[in-house]
Structures are given as structure tokens and as C-alpha cells.
N, C-alpha and C positions, 0 to 999 in steps of 0.2 A: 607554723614552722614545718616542711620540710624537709625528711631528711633519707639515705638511701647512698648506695653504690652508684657508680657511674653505670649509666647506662638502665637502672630502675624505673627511670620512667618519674624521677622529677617535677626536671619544668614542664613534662607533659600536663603532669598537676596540678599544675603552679599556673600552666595557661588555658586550664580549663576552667580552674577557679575566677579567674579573670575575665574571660569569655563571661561567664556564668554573670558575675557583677556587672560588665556591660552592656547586656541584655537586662539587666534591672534599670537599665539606664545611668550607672555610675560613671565617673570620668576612670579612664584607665591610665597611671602613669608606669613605665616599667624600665627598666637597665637592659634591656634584649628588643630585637624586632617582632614586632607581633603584627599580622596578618587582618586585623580587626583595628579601629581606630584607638588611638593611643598616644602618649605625649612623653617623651624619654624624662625619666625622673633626674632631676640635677639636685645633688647633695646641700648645697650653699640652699636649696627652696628647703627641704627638709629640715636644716637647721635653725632656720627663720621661724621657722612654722608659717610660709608662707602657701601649704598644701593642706587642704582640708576637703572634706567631700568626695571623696574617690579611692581607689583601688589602687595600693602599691605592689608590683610584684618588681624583688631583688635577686635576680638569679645569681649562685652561688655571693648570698648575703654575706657570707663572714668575712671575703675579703676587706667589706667596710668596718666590721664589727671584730675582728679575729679573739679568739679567747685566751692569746695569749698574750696581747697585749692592751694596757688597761692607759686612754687618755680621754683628754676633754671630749673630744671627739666622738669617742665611744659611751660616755657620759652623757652628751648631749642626744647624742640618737636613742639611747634609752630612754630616756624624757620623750622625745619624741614617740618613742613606741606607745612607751605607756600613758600618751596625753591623746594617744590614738583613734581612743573608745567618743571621747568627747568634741574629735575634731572631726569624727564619722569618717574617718579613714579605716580601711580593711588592708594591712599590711602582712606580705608574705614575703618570706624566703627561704630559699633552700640551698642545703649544704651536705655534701660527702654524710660527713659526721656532724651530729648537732653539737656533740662536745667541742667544736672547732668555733662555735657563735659565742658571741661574749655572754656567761651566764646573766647579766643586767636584762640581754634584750631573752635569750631562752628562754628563761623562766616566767616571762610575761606574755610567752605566748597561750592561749588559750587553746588551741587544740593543735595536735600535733599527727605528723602524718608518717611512718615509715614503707618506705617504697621497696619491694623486692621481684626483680626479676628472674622467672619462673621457666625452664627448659632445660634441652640437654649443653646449650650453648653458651654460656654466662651474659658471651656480647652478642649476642642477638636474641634475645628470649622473646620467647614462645606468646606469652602470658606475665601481665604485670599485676602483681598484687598491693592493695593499700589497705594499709590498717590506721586504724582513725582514734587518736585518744584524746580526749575531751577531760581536759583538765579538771572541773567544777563540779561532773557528773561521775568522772571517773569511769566514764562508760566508753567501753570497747567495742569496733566495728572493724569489720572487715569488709573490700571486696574484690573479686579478680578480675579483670579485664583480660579477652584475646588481642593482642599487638594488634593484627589485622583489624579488629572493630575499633579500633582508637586511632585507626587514618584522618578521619575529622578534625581528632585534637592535634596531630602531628602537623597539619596542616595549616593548623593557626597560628606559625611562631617561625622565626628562621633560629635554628640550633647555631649558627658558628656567626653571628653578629651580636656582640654584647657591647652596649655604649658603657664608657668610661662618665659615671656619674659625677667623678671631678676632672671635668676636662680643661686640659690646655693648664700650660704651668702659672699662667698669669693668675685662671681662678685658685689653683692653688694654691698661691701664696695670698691673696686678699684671704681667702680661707682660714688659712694658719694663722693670719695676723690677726682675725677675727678670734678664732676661739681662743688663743694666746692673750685676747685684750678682756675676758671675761672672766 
């Protein structure tokens, strides 16, 4: 999990971590355009648990999960998160605020990341800093990145294309009548 101000250097993150997985040779599925091969994640596959063996990245996750509102739907993705370890899936997302992810899927994350952008300019920083907490160890990392050395990862991902993981109103409603008939 993911978490930081707009403009911290997120799904910088989030598609480096991903990167990083597909060069292990994982399959990448993701909610954004990424630059590296990859297969747009569809929410209806995740609830089936029809995805296993690969790398999930959810850019701004909570609109799926939000923490203020509690349904099947957000029930069943927690099942999913946490059936994650076993279906060898590596699922990330990121968010404004982590308080804003439904605590079911939070608190099952095993290491958590806050992003902070570092200059004199809030929206343009200089310098991106990650701090890494690792749930199990409870061990603390740090590291900083210059903007300019992290062109690589900026280059891996298109910022303003994020796929609608329930698309079209028709899967919508197969959707709802689904978790409605469970």
C-alpha cells in the first residue's frame, strides 16, 4: 500500500514496483497505461478469482475499496487481497490517504510505503522521498530519489489514462446481480 500527497511520487512507485516484477517474469495487470507489457485488470476477473500469478497495480485503489463505505463488494476484494499470498499474486495500490482504503484491504497489506515530495515547490519537487514499513519486522527504511534520476520510471506509465476496471454499464450490472446473488 501506497500512500502520499498528490504529486509524491506514487504511481511512480507503484510502476516501478511493477516494472521490477516484470522483469522477474510476472504477468503485469494494472488500472493505468504502463509503457512495459501489461493486461488492464477487470474487476468481474478479480472477483472470480479468475487472476493468479501476477502483479496487480490499482492506481488510486480506494475508489474500488473507499473506507467509507462498507459492501459485498468490498468484502469480496478483501477475500481477494488476502487469498493473494496463496494465488501468488503481488497486489499494490495507492492512495491520497491510506485512511481513505477500506481498513479490511489496509491492514492486510504487508508493507507500506509513504511518499513525500521534497523542494521549495510542493508541485514540482525537487527530490522524492520513500519510507518503507514492513509490517512483520516492523523495520523502518528510508530512501530519496532526485526527480531528474527517476525519468526512467516516469517514462514507464502514462499519468492521465486510467482504465475503468468496471467497465461499460452492462458489466455493471451482471456485476451487482452477481455479488447481490451471494
Amino acid at each position: 500500500m501506497i500512500s502520499g500527497l498528490t504529486g509524491s511520487g506514487k504511481t511512480v512507485m507503484m510502476t516501478r514496483l511493477l516494472w521490477l516484477a516484470y522483469r522477474k517474469g510476472m504477468t503485469i495487470r494494472a488500472n493505468y497505461k504502463l509503457y512495459f507489457p501489461f493486461k488492464p485488470i477487470s474487476m468481474t476477473e478479480m472477483l472470480k478469482f479468475k487472476i493468479d500469478n501476477c502483479a496487480i497495480g490499482l492506481d488510486e485503489g480506494y475508489r474500488y475499496v473507499d473506507s467509507h463505505h462498507h459492501s459485498r463488494l468490498t468484502t469480496l476484494l478483501s477475500y481477494f487481497v488476502n487469498q493473494s499470498r496463496k494465488r501468488k499474486v503481488h497486489f499494490i495500490t495507492n492512495s491520497q490517504r491510506a485512511i481513505n482504503v477500506h481498513p479490511q484491504i489496509r491492514d492486510l497489506a504487508h508493507i507500506r510505503i509513504f511518499c513525500e515530495g521534497l523542494g521549495p515547490n510542493p508541485d514540482r519537487p525537487t527530490h522524492l522521498r520513500y519510507t518503507f514499513f514492513e509490517r512483520a519486522s516492523g523495520r523502518i527504511s528510508q530512501v530519496t530519489y532526485a526527480t531528474a534520476k527517476l525519468q526512467r520510471a516516469f517514462a514507464l506509465y502514462e499519468p492521465d489514462e486510467v482504465y475503468d476496471i468496471i467497465s461499460g454499464l452492462k458489466e455493471q450490472r451482471k456485476l451487482k446481480q452477481w455479488v447481490r446473488s451471494l
